[in-house]
C-alpha positions as MATLAB code, in Angstrom:
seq = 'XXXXXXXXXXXXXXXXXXXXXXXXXXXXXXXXXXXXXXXXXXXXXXXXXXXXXXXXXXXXXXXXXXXXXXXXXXXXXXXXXXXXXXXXXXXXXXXXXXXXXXXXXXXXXXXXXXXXXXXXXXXXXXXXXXXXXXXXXXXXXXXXXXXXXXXXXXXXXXXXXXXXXXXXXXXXXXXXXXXXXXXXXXXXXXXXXXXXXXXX';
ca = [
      77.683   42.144   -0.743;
      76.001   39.244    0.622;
      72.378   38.664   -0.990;
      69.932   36.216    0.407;
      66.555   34.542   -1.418;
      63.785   33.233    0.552;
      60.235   32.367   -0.161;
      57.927   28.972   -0.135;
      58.308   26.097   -2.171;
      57.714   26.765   -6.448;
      58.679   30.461   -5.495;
      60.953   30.479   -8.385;
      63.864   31.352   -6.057;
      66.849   29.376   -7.720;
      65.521   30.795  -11.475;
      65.849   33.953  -10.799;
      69.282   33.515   -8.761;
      70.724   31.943  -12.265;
      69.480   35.320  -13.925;
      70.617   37.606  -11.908;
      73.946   36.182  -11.683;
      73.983   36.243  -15.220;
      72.828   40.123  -15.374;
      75.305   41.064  -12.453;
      78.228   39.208  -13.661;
      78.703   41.703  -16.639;
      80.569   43.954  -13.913;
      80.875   41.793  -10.767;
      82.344   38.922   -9.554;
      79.571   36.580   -8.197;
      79.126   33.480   -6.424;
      75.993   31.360   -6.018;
      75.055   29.134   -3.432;
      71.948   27.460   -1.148;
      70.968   26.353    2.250;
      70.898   24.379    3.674;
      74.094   22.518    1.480;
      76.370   24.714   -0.386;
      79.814   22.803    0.730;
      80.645   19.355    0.702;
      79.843   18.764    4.545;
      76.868   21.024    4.686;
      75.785   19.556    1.485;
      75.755   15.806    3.338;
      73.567   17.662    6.681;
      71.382   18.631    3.567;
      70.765   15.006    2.971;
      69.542   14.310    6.425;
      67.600   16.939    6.887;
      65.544   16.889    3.047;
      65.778   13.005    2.612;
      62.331   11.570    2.938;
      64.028    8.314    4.301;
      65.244   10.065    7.133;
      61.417   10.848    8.330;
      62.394   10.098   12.264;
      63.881   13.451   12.066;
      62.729   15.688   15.372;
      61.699   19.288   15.280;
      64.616   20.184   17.525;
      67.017   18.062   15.177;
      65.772   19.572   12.407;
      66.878   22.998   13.629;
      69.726   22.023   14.976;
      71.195   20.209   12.025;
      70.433   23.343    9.503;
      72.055   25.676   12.317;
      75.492   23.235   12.094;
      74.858   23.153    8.209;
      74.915   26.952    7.575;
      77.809   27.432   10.381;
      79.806   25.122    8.158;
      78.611   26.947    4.899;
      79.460   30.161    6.731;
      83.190   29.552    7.105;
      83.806   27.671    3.791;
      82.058   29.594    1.279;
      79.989   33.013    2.523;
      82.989   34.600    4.715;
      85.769   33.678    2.195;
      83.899   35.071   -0.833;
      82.921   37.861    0.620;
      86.632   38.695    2.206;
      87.506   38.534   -1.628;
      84.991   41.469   -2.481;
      82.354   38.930   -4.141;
      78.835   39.286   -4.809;
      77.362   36.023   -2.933;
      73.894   34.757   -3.885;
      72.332   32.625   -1.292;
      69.013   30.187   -1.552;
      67.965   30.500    1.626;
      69.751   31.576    4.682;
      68.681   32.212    8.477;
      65.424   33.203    7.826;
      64.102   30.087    6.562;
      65.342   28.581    9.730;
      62.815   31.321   11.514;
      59.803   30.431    8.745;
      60.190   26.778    8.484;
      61.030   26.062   11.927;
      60.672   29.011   14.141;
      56.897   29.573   13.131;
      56.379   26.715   11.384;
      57.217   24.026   13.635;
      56.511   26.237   16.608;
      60.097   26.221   17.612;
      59.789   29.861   18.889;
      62.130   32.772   17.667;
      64.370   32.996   20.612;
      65.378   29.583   20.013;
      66.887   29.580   16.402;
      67.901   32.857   16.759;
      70.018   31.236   19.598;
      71.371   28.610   18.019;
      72.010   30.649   14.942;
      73.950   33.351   16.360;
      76.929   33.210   14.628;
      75.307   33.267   11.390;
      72.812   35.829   12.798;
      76.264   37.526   13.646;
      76.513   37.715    9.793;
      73.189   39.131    8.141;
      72.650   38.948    5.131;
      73.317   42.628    3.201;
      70.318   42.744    1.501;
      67.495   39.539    1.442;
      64.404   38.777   -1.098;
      61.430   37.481    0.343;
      59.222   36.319   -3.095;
      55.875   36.057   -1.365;
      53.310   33.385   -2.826;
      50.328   31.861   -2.006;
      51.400   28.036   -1.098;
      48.889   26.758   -3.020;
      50.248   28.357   -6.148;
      53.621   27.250   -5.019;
      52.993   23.964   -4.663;
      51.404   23.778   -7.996;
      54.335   24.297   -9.431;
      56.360   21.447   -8.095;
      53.810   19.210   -8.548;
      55.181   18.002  -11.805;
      58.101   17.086   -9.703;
      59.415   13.308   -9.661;
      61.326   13.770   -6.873;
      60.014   15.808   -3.439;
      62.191   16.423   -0.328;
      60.567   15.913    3.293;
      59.607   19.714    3.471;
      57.934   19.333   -0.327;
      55.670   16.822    1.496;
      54.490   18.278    4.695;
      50.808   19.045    4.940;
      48.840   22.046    3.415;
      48.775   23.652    6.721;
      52.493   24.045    7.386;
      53.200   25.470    4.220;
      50.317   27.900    5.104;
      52.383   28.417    8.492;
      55.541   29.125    6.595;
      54.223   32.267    5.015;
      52.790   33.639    7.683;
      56.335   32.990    9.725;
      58.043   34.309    6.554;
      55.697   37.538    6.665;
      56.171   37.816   10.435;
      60.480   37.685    9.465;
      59.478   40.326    6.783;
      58.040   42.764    9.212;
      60.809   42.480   12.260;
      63.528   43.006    9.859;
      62.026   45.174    7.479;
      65.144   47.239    7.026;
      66.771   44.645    5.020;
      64.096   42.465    3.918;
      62.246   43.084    0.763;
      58.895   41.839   -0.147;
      58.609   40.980   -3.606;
      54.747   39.891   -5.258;
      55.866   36.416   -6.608;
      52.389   36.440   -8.719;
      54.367   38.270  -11.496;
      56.493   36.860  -14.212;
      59.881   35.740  -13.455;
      61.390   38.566  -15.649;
      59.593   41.047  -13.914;
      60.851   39.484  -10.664;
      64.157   39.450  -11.492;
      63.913   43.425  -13.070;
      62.524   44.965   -9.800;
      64.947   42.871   -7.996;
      68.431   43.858  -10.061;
      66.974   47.612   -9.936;
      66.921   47.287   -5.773;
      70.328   45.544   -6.104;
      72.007   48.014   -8.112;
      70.190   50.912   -6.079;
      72.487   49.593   -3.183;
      75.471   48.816   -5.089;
];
């Protein structure tokens, strides 16, 4: 089963991944990973793209270098795990690209989902969306010492990155589920391992 985890920044996404690996691993074998990153190679695009050094970086490129990242991740780690009968655990996966860059940067749908095809080819199972008000979000990471180029955008994309993420919610609402990410992490994680096991 391949499980994906999306929401804004301070979301609490890669907390409650740890837990519920934890929880699911009493029965399953699990894997955990994140986009963009999760191999060696897609781990260095991830260092392009997040680096705040590397602030030349073009809307287009953006996309384009997250599309090559999670192709890469695709093959390595996703596919392989899940040809061994793995539970996989993603950070993030194709519908980020549609949030952050889609909406966000006004890339337009049609476009990502073109250059993502193969990994649109291979949907997630089941995906998380932990909806939060940015501002919240943000709060969070403030204490932060180190922020990535997305972590320092303006209020007003972040704003446009849960409205994309909402829009993502509603056209695949089949396998999307929209989780209230203004309640404690262990609640989070409960209603979340209850859906999980529901589909198991």
């Amino acid at each position: 089963m391949f499980i994906t985890f999306e929401g804004g920044e301070g979301t609490g996404k890669t907390t409650l991944i740890q837990g519920i690996a934890k929880a699911l691993r009493t029965s399953h074998d699990v894997i955990t990973t994140r986009e963009p990153g999760g191999s060696m190679i897609a781990e260095a695009i991830r260092d392009i793209i997040l680096n705040p050094k590397y602030h030349g970086v073009t809307p287009y490129t953006e996309a384009l270098l997250l599309a090559a990242s999670r192709a890469q991740h695709l093959d390595e780690v996703i596919l392989p795990a899940l040809k061994q009968n793995k539970i996989v655990l993603c950070d993030r996966y194709v519908d980020s690209s549609l949030a952050y860059q889609a909406y966000a940067r006004d890339l337009g749908f049609d476009f990502v989902l073109s250059i993502n095809r193969y990994a649109v080819e291979n949907l997630p199972d089941l995906t998380f969306y932990i909806d939060l008000d940015p501002e919240i979000g943000l709060s969070r990471i403030a204490h932060r010492d180190k922020y990535d180029r997305l972590d320092q955008e303006a209020f007003d994309f972040h704003t446009r990155v849960r409205k994309g993420y909402l829009e993502v919610t509603k056209r695949y609402n089949n396998r999307i589920v929209l989780i209230d990410g203004n309640q404690s992490i262990e609640e989070i994680e409960k209603q979340i391992l209850a859906e999980i096991e529901k589909r198991l």
